[in-house]
PLY file of the C-alpha trace (Angstrom):
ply
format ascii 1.0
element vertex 250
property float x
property float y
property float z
element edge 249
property int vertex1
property int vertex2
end_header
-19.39 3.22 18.98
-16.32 5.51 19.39
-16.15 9.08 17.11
-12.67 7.68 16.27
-11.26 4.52 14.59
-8.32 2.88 15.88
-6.20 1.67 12.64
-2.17 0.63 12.71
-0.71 3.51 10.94
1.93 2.13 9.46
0.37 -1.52 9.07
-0.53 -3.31 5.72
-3.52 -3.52 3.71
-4.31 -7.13 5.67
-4.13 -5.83 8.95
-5.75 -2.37 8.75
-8.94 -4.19 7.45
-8.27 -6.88 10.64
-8.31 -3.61 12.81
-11.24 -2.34 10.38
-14.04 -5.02 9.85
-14.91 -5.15 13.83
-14.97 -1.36 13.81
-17.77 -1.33 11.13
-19.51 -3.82 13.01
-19.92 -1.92 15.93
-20.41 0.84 14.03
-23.73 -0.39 12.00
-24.86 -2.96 14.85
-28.42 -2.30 16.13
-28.96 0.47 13.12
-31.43 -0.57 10.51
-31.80 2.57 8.90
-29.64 2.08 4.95
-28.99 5.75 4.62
-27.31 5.82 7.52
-24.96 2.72 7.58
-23.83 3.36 3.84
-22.69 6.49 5.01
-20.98 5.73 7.76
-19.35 2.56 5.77
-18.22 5.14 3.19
-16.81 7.53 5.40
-14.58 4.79 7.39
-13.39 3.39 4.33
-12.17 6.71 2.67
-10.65 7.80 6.14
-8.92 5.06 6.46
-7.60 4.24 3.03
-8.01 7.43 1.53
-9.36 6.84 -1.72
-10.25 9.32 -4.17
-13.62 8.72 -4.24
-15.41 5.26 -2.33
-19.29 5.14 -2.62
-22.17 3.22 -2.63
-24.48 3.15 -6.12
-28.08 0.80 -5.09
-30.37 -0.61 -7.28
-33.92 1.12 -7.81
-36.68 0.86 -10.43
-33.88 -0.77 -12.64
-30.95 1.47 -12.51
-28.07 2.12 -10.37
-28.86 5.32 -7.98
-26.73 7.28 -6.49
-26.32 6.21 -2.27
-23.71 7.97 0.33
-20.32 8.12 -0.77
-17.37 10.62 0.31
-15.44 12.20 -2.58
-16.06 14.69 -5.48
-19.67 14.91 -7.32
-20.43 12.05 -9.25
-22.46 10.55 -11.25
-26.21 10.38 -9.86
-27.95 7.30 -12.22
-26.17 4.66 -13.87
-27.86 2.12 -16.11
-27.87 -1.75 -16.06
-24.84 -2.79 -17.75
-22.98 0.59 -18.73
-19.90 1.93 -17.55
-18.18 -0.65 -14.59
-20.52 -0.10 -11.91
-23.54 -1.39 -14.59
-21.31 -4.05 -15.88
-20.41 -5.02 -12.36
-24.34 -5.24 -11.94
-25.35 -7.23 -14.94
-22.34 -9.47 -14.84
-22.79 -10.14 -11.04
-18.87 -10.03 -10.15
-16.27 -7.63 -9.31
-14.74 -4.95 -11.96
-11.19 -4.60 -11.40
-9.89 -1.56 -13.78
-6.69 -0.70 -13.55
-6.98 1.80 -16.44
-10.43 3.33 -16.77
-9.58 4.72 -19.83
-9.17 1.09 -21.21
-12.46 -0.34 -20.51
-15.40 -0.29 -22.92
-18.29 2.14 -22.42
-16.48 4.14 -19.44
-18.78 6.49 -18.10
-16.33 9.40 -17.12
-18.28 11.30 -14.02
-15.09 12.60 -12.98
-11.85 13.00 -14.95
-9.28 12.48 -12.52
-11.12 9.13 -12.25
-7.69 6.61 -13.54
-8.59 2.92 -11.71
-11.54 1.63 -10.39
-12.73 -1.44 -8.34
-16.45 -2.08 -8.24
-17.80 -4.78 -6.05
-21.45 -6.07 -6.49
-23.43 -6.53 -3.13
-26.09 -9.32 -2.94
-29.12 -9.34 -0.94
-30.39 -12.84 0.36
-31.81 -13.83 -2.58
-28.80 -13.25 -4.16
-29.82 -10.53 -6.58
-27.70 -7.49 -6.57
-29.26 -5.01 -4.30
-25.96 -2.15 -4.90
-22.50 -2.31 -5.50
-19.69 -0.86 -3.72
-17.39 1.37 -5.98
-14.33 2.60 -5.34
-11.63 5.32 -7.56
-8.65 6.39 -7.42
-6.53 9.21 -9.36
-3.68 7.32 -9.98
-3.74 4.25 -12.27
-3.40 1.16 -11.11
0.34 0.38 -11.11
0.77 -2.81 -9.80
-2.89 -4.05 -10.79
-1.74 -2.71 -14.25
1.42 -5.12 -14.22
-0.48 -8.04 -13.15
-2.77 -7.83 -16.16
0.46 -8.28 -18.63
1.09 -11.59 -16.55
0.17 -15.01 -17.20
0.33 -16.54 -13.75
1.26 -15.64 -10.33
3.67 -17.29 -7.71
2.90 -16.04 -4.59
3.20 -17.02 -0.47
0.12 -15.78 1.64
0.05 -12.24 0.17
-3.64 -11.36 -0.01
-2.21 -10.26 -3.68
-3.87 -13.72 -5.18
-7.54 -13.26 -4.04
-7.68 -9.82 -6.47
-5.54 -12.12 -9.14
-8.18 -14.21 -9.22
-10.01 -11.75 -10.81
-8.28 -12.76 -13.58
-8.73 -16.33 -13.42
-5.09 -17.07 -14.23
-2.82 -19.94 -13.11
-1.38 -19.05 -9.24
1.30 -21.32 -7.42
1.85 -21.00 -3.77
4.99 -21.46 -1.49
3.99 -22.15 1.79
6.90 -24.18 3.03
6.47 -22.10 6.59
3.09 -21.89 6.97
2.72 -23.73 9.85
5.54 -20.97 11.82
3.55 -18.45 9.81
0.19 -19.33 11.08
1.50 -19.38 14.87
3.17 -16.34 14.73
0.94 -14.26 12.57
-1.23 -15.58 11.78
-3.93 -15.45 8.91
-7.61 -13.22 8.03
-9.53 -16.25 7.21
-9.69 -19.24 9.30
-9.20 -21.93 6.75
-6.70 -19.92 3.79
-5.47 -23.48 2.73
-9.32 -23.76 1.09
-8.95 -20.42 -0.61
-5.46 -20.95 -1.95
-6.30 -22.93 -5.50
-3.03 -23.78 -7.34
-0.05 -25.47 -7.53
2.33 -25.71 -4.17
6.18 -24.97 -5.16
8.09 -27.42 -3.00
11.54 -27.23 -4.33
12.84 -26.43 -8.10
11.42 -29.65 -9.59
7.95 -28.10 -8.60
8.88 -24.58 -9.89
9.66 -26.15 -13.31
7.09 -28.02 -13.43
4.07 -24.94 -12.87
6.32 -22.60 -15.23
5.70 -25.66 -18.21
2.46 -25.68 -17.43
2.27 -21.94 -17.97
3.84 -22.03 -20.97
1.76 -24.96 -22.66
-1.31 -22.91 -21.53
-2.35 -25.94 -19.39
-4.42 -24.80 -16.46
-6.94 -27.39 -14.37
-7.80 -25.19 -11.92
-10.13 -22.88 -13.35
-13.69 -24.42 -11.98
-12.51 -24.35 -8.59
-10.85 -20.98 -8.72
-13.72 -19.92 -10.16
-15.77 -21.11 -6.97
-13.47 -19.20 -4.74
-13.74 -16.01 -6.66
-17.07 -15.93 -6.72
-16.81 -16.57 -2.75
-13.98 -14.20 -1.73
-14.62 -11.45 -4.64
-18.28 -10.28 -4.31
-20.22 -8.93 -0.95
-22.73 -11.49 0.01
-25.73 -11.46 2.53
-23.65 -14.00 4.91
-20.10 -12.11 4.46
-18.50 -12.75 7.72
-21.77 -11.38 9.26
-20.33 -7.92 9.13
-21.89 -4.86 7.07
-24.81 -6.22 5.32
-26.44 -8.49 8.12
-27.00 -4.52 9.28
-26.52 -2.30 6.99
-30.24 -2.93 5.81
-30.52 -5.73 4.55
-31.93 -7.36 7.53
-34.93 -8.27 7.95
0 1
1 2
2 3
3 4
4 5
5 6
6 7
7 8
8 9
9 10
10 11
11 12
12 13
13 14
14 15
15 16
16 17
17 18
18 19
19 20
20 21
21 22
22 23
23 24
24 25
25 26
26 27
27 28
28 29
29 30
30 31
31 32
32 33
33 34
34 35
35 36
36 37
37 38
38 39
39 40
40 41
41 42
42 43
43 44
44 45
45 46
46 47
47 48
48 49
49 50
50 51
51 52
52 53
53 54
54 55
55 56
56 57
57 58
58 59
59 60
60 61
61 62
62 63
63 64
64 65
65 66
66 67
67 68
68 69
69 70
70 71
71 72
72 73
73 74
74 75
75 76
76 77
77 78
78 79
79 80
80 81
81 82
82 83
83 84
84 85
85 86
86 87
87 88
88 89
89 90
90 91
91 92
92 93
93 94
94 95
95 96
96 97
97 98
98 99
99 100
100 101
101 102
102 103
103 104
104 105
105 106
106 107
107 108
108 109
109 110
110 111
111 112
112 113
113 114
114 115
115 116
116 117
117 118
118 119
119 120
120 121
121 122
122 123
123 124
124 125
125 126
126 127
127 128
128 129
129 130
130 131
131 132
132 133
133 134
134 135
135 136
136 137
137 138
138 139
139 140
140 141
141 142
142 143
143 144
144 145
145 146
146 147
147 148
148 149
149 150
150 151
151 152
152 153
153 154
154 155
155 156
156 157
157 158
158 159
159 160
160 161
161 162
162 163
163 164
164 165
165 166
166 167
167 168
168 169
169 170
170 171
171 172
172 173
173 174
174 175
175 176
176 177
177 178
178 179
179 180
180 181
181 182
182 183
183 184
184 185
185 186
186 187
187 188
188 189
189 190
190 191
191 192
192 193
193 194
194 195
195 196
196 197
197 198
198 199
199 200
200 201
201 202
202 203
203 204
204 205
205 206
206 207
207 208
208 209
209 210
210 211
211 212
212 213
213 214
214 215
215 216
216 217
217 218
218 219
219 220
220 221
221 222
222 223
223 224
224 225
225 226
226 227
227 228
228 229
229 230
230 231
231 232
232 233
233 234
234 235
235 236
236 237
237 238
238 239
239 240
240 241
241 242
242 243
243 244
244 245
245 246
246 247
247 248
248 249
């Protein structure tokens, strides 16, 4: 594996982590040593997206220990079910804080802490073995908007997997997907299966979805459900990238 990673400068979020998710491959393939793959995890994500502080917290003798992370000091134990890495932990699904402030039981280990997105990671029992946890000193401005909205229309922004988070009514239009899909593109091989909502056609359809909104009517919460829990949390068989190495495997 090369000293350097190769990243678009000036691409978007979807294609840096297209350029990024081979790189990490090669970079923990062969390895079976934890230590040394979280660390080397943690320092490729904070060089190339430059968060404020991106770490790994794993589970031992029932609490959440410290693991490599780059960033300022932080917090070194973290019990089940306090502050959002614990909650992420004992609720076994992502935290997505746009305000850190806001959320109950915050544990401050660092003050210039404002957002925070913690992501459990399963083993292959599916127990939570860690969780990945990443901060930032700015709050979350657009994650902050979405949380005053009641649904989401959308094309194939990666924007609706994190709404799902939220588990709120999303509508898609996708009138040129199939020109989309030859000239760019798309991160997951199937996104028709991951896209759960309403498809806006013409204005009739538009109408239609923004009634729904409005009467609170909603029957696609089981399924999104299903592909939150899919697309939202780090699994043993996640595209057979980090944790098929990163010491979990046997």
């Amino acid at each position: 594996m090369a000293e350097n990673l190769f990243i678009p400068e000036n691409g978007t979020k979807t294609e840096k982590y297209e350029a990024l998710l081979p790189q990490l491959e090669a970079l923990v393939e062969g390895e079976t040593d934890l230590t040394a793959n979280l660390a080397n995890v943690s320092s490729a994500l904070h060089q190339v997206f430059s968060w404020w502080w991106v770490g790994f917290y794993w589970v031992k003798n029932e609490e959440l220990v410290l693991a490599p992370f780059q960033g300022p000091i932080a917090c070194t134990r973290i019990k089940f079910g306090k502050g959002v890495c614990g909650t992420a932990w004992k609720e076994e699904k992502s935290q997505l804080v746009p305000d850190v402030e806001k959320f109950p039981g915050h544990i401050a280990c660092s003050s210039a802490t404002k957002s925070e997105i913690v992501v459990p990671i399963f083993d292959k029992n599916r127990k939570v073995a860690g969780v990945l946890d990443v901060d930032s000193e700015q709050y979350g401005t657009l994650y902050t908007f979405l949380g005053t909205t009641s649904a989401l229309i959308t094309d194939y922004s990666s924007i609706f997997l994190d709404y799902y988070l939220l588990n709120r009514p999303v509508a898609f239009t996708i009138n040129d997907y199939e020109e989309y899909k030859d000239k760019r593109g798309f991160v997951f091989e199937d996104v028709k299966s991951l896209m759960v909502g309403s498809v806006i056609r013409n204005s009739k359809d538009l109408l239609e979805f923004l009634e729904s909104v409005m009467k609170s009517e909603d029957s696609y919460i089981e399924e999104r459900t299903k592909v939150n829990d899919k697309v939202n949390t780090i699994q043993k068989d996640f595209t057979k990238t980090l944790l098929d190495e990163i010491g979990l495997k046997k």
